[in-house]
C-alpha positions as CSV (number, residue, x, y, z in Angstrom):
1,X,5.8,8.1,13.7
2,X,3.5,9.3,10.8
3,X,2.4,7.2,7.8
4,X,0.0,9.4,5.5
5,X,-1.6,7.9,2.7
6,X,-2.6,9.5,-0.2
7,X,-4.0,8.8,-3.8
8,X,-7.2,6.7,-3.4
9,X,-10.7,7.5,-4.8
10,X,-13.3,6.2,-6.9
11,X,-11.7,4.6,-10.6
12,X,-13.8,2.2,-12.8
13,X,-13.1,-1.6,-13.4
14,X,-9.7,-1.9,-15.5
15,X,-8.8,1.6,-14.5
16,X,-6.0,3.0,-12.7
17,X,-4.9,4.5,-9.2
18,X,-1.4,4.9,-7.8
19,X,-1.0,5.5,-4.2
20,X,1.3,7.3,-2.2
21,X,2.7,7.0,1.2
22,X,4.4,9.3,3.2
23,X,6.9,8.7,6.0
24,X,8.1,10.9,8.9
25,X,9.6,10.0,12.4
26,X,11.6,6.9,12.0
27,X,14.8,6.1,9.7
28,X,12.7,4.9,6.8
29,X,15.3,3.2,4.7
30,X,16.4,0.8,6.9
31,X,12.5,-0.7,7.3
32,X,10.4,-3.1,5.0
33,X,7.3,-1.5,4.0
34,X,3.9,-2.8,3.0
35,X,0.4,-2.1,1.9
36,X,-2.8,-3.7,3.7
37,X,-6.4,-3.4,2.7
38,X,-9.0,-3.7,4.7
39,X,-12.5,-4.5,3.0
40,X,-16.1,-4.3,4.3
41,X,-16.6,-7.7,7.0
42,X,-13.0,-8.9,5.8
43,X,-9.3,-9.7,7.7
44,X,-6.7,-7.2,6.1
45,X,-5.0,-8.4,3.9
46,X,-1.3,-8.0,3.2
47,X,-1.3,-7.2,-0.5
48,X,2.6,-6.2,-1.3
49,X,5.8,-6.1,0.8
50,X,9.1,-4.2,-0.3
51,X,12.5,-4.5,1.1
52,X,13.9,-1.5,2.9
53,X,16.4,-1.2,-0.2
54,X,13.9,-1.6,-2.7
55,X,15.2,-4.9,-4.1
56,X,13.0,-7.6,-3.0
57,X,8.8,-7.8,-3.0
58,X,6.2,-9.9,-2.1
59,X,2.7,-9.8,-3.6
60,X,-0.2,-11.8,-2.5
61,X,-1.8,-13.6,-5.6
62,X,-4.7,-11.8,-6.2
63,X,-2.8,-8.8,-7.3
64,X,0.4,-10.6,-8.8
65,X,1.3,-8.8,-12.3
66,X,-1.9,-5.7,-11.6
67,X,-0.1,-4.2,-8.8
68,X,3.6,-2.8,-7.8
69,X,5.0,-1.5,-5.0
70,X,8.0,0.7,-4.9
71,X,9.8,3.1,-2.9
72,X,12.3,6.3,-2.7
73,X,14.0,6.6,0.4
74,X,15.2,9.5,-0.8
75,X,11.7,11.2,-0.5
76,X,10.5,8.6,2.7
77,X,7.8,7.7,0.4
78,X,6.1,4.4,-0.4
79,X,4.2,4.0,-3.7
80,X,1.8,1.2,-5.0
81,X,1.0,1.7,-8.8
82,X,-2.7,-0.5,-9.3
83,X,-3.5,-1.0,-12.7
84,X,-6.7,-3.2,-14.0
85,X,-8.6,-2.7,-11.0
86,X,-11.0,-5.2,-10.1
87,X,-14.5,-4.4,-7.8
88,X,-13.1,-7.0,-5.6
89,X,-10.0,-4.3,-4.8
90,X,-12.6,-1.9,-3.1
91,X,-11.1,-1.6,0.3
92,X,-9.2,1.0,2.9
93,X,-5.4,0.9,2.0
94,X,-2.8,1.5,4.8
95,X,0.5,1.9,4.6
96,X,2.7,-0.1,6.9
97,X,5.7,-1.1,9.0
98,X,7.1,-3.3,11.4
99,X,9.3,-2.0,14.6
100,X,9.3,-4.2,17.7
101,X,7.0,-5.0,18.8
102,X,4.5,-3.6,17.3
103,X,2.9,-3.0,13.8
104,X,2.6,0.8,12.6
105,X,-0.1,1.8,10.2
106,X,-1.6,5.0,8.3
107,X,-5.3,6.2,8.3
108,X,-5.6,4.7,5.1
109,X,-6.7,6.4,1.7
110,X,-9.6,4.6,0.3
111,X,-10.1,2.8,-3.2
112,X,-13.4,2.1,-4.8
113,X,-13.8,0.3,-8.0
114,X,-17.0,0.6,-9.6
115,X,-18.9,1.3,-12.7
């Protein structure tokens, strides 16, 4: 299994990042996918969930109507599309999914969000 993130960097408050995730060794489509962040003396967080058809996501509050989360199965790729970045969204994204009974994630790409 390989998750491969890509797309983070350094982006001023109310700019704009989108991230890209990568999928090889596992039959993509049929999975949920999610994003986690992981800040400096903080629990990851869970930030958006997508169905393994695409149809259905989950985003935790703080990034409802700033962030979205999509997918192509077609390409075994994983997107989220941040826009009006906050400082507070300086973290280590991973990509990630769930296969019993374990939890699979990517190295992470990271975002920073300052002036």
């Amino acid at each position: 299994v390989q998750l491969v993130e890509s797309g983070g960097g350094l982006e001023q408050p109310g700019g704009s990042l989108r991230l890209s995730c990568a999928a090889s060794g596992f039959s993509f489509s049929t999975y949920a996918m999610s994003w986690y962040r992981e800040a400096p003396g903080k629990e990851p967080e869970l930030v958006p969930r997508i169905a393994s058809a695409g149809g259905n996501t989950n985003y935790t509050d703080s990034v409802k109507g700033r962030f979205a989360i999509s997918r192509d199965n077609a390409k075994n790729t994983v997107y989220l599309q941040m826009n009006s970045l906050k400082p507070e969204d300086t973290a280590v994204y991973h990509c990630s999914y769930y296969q019993p009974p374990r939890d699979y994630w990517g190295q992470g790409t990271q975002v920073t969000v300052s002036s």
